[in-house]
TILOKOL-534366 format. One record per residue (C-alpha): residue number from 1; residue in three letters; chain; z, x, y. Coordinates in Angstrom, 3 decimals. Layout:
N
<node resi="NUM" resn="ALA" chain="A" pz="Z" px="X" py="Y"/>
...
REM end
This chain:
289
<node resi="1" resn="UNK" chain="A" pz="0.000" px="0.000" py="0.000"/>
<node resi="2" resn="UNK" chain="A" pz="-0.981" px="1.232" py="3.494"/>
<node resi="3" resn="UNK" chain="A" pz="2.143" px="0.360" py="5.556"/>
<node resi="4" resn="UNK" chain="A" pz="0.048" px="0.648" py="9.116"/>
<node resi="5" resn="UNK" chain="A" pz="-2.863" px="-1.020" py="8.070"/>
<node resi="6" resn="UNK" chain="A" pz="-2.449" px="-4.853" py="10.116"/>
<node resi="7" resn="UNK" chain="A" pz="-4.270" px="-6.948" py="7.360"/>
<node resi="8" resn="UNK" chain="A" pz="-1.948" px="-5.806" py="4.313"/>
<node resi="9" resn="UNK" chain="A" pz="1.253" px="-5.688" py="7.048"/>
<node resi="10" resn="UNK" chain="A" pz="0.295" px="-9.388" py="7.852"/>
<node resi="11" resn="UNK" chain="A" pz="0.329" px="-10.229" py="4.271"/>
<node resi="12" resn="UNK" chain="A" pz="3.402" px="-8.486" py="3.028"/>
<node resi="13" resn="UNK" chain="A" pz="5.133" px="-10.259" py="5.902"/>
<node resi="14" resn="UNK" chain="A" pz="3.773" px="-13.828" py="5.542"/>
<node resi="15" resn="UNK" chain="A" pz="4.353" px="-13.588" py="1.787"/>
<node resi="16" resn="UNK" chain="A" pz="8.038" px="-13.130" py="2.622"/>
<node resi="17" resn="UNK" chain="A" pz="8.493" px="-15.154" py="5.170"/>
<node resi="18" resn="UNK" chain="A" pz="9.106" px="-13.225" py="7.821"/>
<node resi="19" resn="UNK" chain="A" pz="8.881" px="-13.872" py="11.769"/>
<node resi="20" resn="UNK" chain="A" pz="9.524" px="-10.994" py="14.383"/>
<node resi="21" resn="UNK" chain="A" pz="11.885" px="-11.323" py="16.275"/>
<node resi="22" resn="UNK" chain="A" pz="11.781" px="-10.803" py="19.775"/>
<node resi="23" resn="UNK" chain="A" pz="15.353" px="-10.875" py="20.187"/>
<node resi="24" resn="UNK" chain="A" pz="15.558" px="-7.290" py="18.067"/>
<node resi="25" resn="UNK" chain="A" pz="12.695" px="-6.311" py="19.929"/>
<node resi="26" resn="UNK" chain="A" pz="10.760" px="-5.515" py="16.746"/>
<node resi="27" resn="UNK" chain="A" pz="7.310" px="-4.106" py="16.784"/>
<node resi="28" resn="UNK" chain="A" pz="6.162" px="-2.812" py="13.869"/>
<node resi="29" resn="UNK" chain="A" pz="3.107" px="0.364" py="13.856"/>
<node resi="30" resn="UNK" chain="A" pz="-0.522" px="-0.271" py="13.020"/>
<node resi="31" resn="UNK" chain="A" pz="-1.459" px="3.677" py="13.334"/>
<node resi="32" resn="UNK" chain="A" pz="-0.959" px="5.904" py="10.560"/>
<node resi="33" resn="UNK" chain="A" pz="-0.961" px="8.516" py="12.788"/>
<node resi="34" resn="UNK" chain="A" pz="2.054" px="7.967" py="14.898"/>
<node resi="35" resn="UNK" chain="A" pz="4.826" px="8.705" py="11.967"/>
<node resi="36" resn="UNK" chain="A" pz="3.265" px="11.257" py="10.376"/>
<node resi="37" resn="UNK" chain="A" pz="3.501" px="13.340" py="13.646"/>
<node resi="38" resn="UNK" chain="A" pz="6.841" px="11.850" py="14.027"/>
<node resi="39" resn="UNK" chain="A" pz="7.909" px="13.468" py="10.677"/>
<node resi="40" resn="UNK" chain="A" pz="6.083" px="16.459" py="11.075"/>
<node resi="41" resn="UNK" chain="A" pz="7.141" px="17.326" py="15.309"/>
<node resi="42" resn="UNK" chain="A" pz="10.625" px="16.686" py="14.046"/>
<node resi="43" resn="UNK" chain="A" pz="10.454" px="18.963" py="11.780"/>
<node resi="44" resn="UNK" chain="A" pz="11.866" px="17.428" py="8.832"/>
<node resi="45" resn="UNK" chain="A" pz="11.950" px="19.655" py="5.861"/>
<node resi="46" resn="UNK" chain="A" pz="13.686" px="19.654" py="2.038"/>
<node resi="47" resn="UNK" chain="A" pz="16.851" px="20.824" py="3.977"/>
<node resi="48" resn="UNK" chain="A" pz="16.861" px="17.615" py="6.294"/>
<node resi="49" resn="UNK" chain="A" pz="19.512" px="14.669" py="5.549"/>
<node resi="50" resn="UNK" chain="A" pz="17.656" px="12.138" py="8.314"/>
<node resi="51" resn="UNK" chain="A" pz="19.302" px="9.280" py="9.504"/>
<node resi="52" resn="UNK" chain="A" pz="16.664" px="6.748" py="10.296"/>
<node resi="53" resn="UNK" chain="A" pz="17.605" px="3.756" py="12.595"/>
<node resi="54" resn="UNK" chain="A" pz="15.687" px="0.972" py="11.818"/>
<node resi="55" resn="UNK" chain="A" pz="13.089" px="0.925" py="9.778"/>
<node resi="56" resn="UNK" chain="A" pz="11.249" px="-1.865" py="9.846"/>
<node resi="57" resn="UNK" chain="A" pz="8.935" px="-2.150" py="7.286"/>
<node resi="58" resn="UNK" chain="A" pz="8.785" px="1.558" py="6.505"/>
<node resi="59" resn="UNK" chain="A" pz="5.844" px="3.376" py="8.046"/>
<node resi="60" resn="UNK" chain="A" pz="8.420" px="6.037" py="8.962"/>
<node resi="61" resn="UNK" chain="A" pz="10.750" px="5.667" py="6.271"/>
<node resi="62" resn="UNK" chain="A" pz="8.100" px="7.172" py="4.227"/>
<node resi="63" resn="UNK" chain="A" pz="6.990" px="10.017" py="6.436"/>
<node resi="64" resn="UNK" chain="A" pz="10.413" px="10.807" py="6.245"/>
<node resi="65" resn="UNK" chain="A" pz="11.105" px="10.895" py="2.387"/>
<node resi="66" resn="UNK" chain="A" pz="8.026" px="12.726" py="1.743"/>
<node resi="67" resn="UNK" chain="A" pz="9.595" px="15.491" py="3.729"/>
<node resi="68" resn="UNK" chain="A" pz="13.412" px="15.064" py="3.799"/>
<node resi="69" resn="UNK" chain="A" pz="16.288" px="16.288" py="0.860"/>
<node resi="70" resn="UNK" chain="A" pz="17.423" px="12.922" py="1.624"/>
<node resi="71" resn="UNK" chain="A" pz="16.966" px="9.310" py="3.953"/>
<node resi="72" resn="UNK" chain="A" pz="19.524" px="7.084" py="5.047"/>
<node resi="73" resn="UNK" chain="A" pz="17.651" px="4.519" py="6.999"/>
<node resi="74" resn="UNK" chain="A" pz="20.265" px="1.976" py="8.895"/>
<node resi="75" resn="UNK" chain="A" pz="18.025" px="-1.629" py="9.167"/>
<node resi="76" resn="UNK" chain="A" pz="20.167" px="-4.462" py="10.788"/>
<node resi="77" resn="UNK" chain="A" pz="18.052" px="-6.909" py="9.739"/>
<node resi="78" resn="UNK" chain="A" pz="18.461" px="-8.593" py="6.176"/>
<node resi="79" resn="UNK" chain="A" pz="15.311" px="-10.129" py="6.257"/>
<node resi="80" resn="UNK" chain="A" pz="13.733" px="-6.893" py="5.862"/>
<node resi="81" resn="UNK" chain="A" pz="15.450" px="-5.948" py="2.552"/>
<node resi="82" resn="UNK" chain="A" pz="12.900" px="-7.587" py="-0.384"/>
<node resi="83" resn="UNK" chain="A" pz="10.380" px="-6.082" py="1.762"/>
<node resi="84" resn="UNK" chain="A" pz="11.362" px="-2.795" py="2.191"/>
<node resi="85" resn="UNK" chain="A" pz="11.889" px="-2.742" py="-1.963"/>
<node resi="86" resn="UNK" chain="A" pz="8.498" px="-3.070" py="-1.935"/>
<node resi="87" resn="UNK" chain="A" pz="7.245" px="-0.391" py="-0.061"/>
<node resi="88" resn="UNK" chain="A" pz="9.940" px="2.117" py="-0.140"/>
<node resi="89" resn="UNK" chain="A" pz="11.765" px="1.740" py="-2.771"/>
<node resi="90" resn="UNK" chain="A" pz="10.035" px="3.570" py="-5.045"/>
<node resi="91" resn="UNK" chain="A" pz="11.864" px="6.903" py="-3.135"/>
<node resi="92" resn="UNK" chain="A" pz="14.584" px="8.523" py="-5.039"/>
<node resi="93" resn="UNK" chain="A" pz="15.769" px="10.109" py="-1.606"/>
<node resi="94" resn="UNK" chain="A" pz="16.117" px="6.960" py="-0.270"/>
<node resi="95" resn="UNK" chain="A" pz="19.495" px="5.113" py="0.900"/>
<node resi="96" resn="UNK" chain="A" pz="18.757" px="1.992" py="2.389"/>
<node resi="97" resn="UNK" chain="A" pz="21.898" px="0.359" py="4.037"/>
<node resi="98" resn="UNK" chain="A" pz="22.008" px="-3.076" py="5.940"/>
<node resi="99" resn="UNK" chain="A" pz="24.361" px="-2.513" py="8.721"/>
<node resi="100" resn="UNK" chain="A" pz="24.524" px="-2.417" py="13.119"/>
<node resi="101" resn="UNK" chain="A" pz="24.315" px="1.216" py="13.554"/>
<node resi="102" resn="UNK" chain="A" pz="26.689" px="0.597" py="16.634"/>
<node resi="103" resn="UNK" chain="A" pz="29.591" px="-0.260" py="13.936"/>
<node resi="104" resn="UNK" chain="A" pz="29.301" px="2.642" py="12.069"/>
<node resi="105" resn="UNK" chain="A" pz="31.790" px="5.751" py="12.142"/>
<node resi="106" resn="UNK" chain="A" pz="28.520" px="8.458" py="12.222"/>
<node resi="107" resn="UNK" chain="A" pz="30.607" px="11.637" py="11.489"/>
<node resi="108" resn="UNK" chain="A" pz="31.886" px="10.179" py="8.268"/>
<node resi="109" resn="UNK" chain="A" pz="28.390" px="8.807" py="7.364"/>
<node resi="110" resn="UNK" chain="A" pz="26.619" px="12.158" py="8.250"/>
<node resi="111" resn="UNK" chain="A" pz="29.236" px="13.876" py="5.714"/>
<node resi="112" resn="UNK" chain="A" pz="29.194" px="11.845" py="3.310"/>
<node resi="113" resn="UNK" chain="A" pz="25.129" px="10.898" py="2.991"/>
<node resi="114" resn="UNK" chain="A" pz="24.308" px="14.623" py="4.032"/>
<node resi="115" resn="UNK" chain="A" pz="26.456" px="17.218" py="2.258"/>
<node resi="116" resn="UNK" chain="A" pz="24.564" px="21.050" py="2.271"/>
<node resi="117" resn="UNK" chain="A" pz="21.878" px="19.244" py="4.407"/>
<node resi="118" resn="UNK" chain="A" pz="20.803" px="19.872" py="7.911"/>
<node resi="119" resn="UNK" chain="A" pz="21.260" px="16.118" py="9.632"/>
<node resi="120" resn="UNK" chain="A" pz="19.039" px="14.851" py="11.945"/>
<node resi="121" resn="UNK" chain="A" pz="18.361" px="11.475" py="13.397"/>
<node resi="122" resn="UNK" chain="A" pz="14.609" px="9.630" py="13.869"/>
<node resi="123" resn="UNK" chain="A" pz="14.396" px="6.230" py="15.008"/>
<node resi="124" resn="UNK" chain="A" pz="11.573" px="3.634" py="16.701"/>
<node resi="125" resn="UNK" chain="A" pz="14.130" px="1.971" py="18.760"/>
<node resi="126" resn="UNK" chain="A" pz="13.882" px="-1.258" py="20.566"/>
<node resi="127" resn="UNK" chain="A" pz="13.592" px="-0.721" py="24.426"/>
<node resi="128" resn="UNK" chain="A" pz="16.727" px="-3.014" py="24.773"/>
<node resi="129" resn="UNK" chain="A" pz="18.674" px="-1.181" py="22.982"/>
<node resi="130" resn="UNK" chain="A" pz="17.415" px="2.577" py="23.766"/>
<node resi="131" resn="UNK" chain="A" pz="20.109" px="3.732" py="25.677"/>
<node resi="132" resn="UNK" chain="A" pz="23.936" px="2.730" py="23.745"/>
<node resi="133" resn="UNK" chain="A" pz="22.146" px="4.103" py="20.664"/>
<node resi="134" resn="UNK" chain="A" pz="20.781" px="7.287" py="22.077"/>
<node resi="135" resn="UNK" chain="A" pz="24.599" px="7.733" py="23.242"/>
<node resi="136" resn="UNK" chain="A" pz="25.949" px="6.786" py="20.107"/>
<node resi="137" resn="UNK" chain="A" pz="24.040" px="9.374" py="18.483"/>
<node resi="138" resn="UNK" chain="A" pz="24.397" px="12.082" py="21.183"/>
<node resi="139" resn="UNK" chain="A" pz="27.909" px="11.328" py="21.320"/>
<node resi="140" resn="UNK" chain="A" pz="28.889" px="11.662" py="17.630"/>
<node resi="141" resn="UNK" chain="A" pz="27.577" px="15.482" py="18.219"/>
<node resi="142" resn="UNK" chain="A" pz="26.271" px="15.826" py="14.359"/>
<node resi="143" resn="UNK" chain="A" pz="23.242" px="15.593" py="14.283"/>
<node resi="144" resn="UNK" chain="A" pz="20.825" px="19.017" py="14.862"/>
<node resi="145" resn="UNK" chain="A" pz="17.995" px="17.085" py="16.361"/>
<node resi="146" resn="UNK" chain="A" pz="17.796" px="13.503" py="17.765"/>
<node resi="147" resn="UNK" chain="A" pz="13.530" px="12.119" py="17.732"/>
<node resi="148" resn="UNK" chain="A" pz="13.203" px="8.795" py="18.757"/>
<node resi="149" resn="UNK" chain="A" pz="10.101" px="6.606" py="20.095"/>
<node resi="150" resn="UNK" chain="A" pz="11.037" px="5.040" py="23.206"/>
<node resi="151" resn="UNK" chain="A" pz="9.647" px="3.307" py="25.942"/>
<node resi="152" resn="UNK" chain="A" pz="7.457" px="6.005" py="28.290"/>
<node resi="153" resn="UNK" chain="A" pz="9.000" px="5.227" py="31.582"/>
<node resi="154" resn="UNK" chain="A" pz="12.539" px="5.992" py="30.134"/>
<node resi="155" resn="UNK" chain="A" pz="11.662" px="8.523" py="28.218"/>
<node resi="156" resn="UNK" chain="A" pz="10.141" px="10.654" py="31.447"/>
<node resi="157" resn="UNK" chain="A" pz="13.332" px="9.824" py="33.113"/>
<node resi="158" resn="UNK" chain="A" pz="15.843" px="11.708" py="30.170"/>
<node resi="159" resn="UNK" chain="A" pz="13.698" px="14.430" py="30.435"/>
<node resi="160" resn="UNK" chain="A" pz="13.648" px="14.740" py="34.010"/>
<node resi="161" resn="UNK" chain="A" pz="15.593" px="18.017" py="34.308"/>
<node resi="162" resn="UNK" chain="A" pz="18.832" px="17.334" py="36.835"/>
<node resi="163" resn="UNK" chain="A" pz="18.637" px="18.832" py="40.352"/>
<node resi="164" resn="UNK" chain="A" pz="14.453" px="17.547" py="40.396"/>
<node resi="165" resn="UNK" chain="A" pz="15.531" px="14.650" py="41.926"/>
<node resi="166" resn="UNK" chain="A" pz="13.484" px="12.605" py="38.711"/>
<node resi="167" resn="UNK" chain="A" pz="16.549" px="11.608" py="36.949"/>
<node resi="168" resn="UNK" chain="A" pz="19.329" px="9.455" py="36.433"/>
<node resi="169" resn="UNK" chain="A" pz="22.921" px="9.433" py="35.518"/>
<node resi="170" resn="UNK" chain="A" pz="21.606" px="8.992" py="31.482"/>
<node resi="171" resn="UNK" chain="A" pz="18.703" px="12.249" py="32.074"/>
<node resi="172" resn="UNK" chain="A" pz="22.126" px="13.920" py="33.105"/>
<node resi="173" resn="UNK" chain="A" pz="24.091" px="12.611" py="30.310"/>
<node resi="174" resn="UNK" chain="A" pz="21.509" px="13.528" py="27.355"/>
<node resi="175" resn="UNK" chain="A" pz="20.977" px="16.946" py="29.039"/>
<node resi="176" resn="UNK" chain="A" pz="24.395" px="17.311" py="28.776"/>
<node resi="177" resn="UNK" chain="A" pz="24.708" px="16.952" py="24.817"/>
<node resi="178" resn="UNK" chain="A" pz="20.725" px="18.151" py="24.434"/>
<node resi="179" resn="UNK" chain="A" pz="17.878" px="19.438" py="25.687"/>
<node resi="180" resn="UNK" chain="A" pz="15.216" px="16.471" py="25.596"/>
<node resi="181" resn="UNK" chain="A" pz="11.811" px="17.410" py="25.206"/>
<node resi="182" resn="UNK" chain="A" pz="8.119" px="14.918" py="25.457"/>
<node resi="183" resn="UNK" chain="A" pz="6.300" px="15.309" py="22.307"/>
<node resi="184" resn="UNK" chain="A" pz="3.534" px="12.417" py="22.505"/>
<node resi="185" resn="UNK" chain="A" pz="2.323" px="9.366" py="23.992"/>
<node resi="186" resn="UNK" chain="A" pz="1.761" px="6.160" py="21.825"/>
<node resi="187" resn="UNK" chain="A" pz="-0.332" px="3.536" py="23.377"/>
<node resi="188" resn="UNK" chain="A" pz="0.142" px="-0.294" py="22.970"/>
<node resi="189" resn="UNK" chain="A" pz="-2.785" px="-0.663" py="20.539"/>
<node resi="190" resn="UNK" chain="A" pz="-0.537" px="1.309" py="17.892"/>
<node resi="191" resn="UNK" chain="A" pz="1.726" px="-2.034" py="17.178"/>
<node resi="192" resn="UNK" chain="A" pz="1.895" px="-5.559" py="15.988"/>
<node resi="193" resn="UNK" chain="A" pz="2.709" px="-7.220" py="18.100"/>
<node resi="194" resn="UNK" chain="A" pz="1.229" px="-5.143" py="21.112"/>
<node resi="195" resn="UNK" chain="A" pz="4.223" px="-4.156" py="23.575"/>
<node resi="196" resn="UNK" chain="A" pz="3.227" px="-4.366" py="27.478"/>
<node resi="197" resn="UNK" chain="A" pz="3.915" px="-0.765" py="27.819"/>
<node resi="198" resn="UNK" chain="A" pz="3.149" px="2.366" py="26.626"/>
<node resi="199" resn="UNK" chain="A" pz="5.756" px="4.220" py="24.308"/>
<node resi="200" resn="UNK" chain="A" pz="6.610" px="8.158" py="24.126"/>
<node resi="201" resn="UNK" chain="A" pz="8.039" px="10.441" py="21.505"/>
<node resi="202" resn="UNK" chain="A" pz="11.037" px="12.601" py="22.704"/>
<node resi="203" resn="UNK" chain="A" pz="12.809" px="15.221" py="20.695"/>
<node resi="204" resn="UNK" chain="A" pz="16.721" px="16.038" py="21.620"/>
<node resi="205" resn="UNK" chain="A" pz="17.649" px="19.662" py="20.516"/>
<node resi="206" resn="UNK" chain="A" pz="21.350" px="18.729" py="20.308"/>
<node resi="207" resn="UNK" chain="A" pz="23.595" px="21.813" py="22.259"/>
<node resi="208" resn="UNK" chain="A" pz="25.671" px="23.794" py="19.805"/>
<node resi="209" resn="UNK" chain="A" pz="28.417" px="23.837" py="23.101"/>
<node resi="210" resn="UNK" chain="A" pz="28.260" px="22.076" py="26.787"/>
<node resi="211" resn="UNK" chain="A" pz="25.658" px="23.554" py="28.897"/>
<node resi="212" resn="UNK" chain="A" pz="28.579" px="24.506" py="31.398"/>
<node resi="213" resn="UNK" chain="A" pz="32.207" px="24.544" py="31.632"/>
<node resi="214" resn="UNK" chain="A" pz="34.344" px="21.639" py="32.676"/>
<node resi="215" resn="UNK" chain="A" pz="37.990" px="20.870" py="32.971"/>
<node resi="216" resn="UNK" chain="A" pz="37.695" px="17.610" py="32.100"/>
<node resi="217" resn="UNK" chain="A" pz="34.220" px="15.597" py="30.623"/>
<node resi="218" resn="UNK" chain="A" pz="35.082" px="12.330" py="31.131"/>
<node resi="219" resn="UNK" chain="A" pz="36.202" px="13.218" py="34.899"/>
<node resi="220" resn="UNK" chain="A" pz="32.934" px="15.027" py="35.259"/>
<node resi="221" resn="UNK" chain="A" pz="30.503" px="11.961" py="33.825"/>
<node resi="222" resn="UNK" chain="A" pz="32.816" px="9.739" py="36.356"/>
<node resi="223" resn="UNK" chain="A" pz="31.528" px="11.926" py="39.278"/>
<node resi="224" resn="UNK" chain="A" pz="27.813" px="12.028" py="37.858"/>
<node resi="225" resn="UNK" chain="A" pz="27.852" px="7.921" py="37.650"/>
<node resi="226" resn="UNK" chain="A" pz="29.414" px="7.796" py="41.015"/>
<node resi="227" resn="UNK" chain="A" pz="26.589" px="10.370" py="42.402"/>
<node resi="228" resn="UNK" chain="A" pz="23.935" px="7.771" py="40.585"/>
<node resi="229" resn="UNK" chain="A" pz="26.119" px="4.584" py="41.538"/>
<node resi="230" resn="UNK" chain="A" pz="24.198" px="3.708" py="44.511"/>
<node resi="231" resn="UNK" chain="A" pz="20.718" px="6.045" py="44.596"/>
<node resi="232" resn="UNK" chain="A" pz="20.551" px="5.741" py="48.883"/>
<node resi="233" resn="UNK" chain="A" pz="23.698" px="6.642" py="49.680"/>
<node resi="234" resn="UNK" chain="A" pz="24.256" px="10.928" py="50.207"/>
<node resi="235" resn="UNK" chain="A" pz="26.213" px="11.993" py="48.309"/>
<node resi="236" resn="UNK" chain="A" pz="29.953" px="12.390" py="50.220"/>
<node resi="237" resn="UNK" chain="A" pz="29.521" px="8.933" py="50.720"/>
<node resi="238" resn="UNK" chain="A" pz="28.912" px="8.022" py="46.844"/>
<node resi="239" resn="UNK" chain="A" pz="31.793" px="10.093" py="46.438"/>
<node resi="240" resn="UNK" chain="A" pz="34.146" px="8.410" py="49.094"/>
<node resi="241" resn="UNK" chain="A" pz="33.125" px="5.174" py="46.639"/>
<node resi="242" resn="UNK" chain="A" pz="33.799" px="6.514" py="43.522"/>
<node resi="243" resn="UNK" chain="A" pz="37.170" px="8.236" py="44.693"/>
<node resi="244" resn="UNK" chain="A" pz="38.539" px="6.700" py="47.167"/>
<node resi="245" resn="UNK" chain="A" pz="41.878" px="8.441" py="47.030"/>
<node resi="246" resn="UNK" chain="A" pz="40.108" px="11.121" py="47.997"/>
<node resi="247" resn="UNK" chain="A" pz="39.292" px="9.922" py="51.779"/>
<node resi="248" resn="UNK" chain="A" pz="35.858" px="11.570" py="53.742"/>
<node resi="249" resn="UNK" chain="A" pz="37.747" px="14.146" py="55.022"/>
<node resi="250" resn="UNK" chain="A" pz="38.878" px="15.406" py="51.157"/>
<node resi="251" resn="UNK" chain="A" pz="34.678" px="14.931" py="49.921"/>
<node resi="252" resn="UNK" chain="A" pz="33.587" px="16.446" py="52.869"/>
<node resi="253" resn="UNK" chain="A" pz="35.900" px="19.623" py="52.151"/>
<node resi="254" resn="UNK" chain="A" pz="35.714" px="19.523" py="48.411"/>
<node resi="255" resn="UNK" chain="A" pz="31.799" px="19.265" py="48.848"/>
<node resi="256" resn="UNK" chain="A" pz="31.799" px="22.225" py="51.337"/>
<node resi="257" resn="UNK" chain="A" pz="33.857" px="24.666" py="48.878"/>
<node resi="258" resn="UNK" chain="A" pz="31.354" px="23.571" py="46.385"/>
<node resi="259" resn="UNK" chain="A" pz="28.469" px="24.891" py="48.319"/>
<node resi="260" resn="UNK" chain="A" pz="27.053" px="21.697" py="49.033"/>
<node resi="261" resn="UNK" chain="A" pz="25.973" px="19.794" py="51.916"/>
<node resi="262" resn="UNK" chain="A" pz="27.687" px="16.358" py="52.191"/>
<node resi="263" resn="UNK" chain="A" pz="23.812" px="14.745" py="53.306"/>
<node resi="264" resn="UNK" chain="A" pz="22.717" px="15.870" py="49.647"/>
<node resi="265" resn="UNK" chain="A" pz="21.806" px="12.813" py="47.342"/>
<node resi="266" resn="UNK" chain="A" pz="23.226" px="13.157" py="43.873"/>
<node resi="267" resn="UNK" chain="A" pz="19.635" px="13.206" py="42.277"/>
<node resi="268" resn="UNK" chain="A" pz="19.256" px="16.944" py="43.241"/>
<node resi="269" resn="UNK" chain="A" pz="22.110" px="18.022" py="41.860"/>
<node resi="270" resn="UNK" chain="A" pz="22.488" px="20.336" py="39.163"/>
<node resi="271" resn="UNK" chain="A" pz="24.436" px="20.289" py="35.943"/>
<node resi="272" resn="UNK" chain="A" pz="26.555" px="23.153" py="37.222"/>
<node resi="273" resn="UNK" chain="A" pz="26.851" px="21.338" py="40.546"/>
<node resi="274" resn="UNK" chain="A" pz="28.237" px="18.265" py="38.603"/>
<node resi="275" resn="UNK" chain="A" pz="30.540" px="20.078" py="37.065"/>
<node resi="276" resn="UNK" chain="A" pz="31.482" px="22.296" py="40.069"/>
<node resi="277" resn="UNK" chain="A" pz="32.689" px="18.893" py="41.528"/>
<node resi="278" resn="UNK" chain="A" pz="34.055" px="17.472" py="38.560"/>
<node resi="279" resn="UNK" chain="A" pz="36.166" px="20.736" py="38.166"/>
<node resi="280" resn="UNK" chain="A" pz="36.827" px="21.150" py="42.137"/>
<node resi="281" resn="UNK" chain="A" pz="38.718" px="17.053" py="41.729"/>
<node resi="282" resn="UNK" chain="A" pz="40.637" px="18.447" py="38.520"/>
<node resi="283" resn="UNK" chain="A" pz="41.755" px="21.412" py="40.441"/>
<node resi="284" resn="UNK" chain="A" pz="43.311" px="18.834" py="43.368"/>
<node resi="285" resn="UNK" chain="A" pz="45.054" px="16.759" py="40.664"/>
<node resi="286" resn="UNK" chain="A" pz="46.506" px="19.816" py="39.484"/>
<node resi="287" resn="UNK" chain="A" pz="44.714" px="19.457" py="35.744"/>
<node resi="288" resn="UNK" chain="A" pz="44.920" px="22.536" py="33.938"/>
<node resi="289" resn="UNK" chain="A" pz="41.678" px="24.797" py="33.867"/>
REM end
């Protein structure tokens, strides 16, 4: 069975009854193509354990398990599960589990499903969805590599490096736990049915340690949110918003022994400047270094 090809997709679906459902933002692929280079630009190899987040129908699934030691793919949809037998469950590498990937505890999945392997993550995910997964899976910091299809616009955005004045408070955040990377377009011809926008391929190399030092991480994403909070404002006065304790007169100085200029807008700020700040607020609440 050719899992991309629309006519035999159509019937494997109708024969099982199934409807997609807009509400899980499923579109399934129609191009061959497009998980093969998945598989193959993430490289996935006989030392990969990959956790795949929903699956669909399998296009990927299989790209996966003719190159991984082993495949969990996580599929929230039940609906899915006679038809997936059919056209992956003929892999011996293959653990297919019906769950919300949001639920689950990833550390003890990864060590558990992916003992002696290398685990990554690969996932088509639903646009509505794109960014609480993406942090789940940054977050749980075991994964070597994160690959996920996503729609193009947000896509450009995490890679936007910070300080180019391209990003947002999530480019910052995934930079933070990776370094994101554009691998390859996907037009809206590649999927039934047909999105109304055109998807990209990123990779996440996941850091091996934070990019740079901070006193506190949580403190330091609270300043990069406030610095994102309200794009127009400079960036003492985002910072008056998000700490008010702190008064203008505390920013301004805090900003100034920073090496900044209170006029700068958060969107040209650096990691290090993030942290700089984040670190500089610590220091005044007397957190240790």
């Amino acid at each position: 069975m050719e899992l991309c090809n629309v006519h035999e997709m159509k019937a494997l679906l109708e024969e099982n009854g199934f409807h997609f459902s807009k509400a899980k933002g499923q579109n399934f692929l129609t191009a061959a193509w497009v998980p093969q280079r998945i598989a193959e630009e993430a490289g996935v190899d006989s030392t990969a354990g990959v956790l795949e987040v929903g699956p669909g129908i399998g296009p990927l699934t299989e790209q996966l398990c003719l190159r991984a030691g082993k495949v969990l793919a996580v599929e929230l949809d039940r609906r899915l599960a006679p038809i997936l037998a059919k056209t992956v469950g003929r892999f011996e590498n293959l653990e297919l589990r019906f769950a919300d990937v949001m639920e689950l505890e990833l550390s003890a999945v990864v060590q558990e499903a992916f003992s002696g392997l290398r685990p990554m993550a690969c996932a088509n995910l639903p646009y509505y969805i794109t960014s609480p997964i993406l942090t789940k899976l940054l977050e749980s910091r075991v994964f070597d590599s994160v690959t996920v299809m996503i729609q193009k616009e947000v896509a450009q955005r995490i890679c936007a490096v910070p300080g180019t004045g391209e990003g947002s408070a999530f480019s910052v955040f995934c930079h933070w736990y990776a370094e994101p990377r554009m691998l390859f377009d996907v037009p809206p011809s590649c999927f039934l049915p047909q999105p109304k926008v055109t998807s990209s391929v990123i990779t996440l190399k996941t850091r091996t340690a934070p990019p740079c030092a901070v006193t506190d991480e949580a403190l330091f994403f609270r300043v990069v949110r406030a610095a994102f909070a309200q794009r127009r404002k400079t960036l003492s006065n985002a910072l008056i918003s998000g700490f008010p304790t702190l008064g203008k007169a505390g920013v301004t100085a805090l900003l100034t022994d920073c090496g900044l200029s209170p006029t700068v807008r958060g969107e040209t700020l650096t990691l290090e400047e993030f942290a700089a700040i984040a670190n500089a607020i610590a220091a005044q609440r007397g957190e240790p270094a």
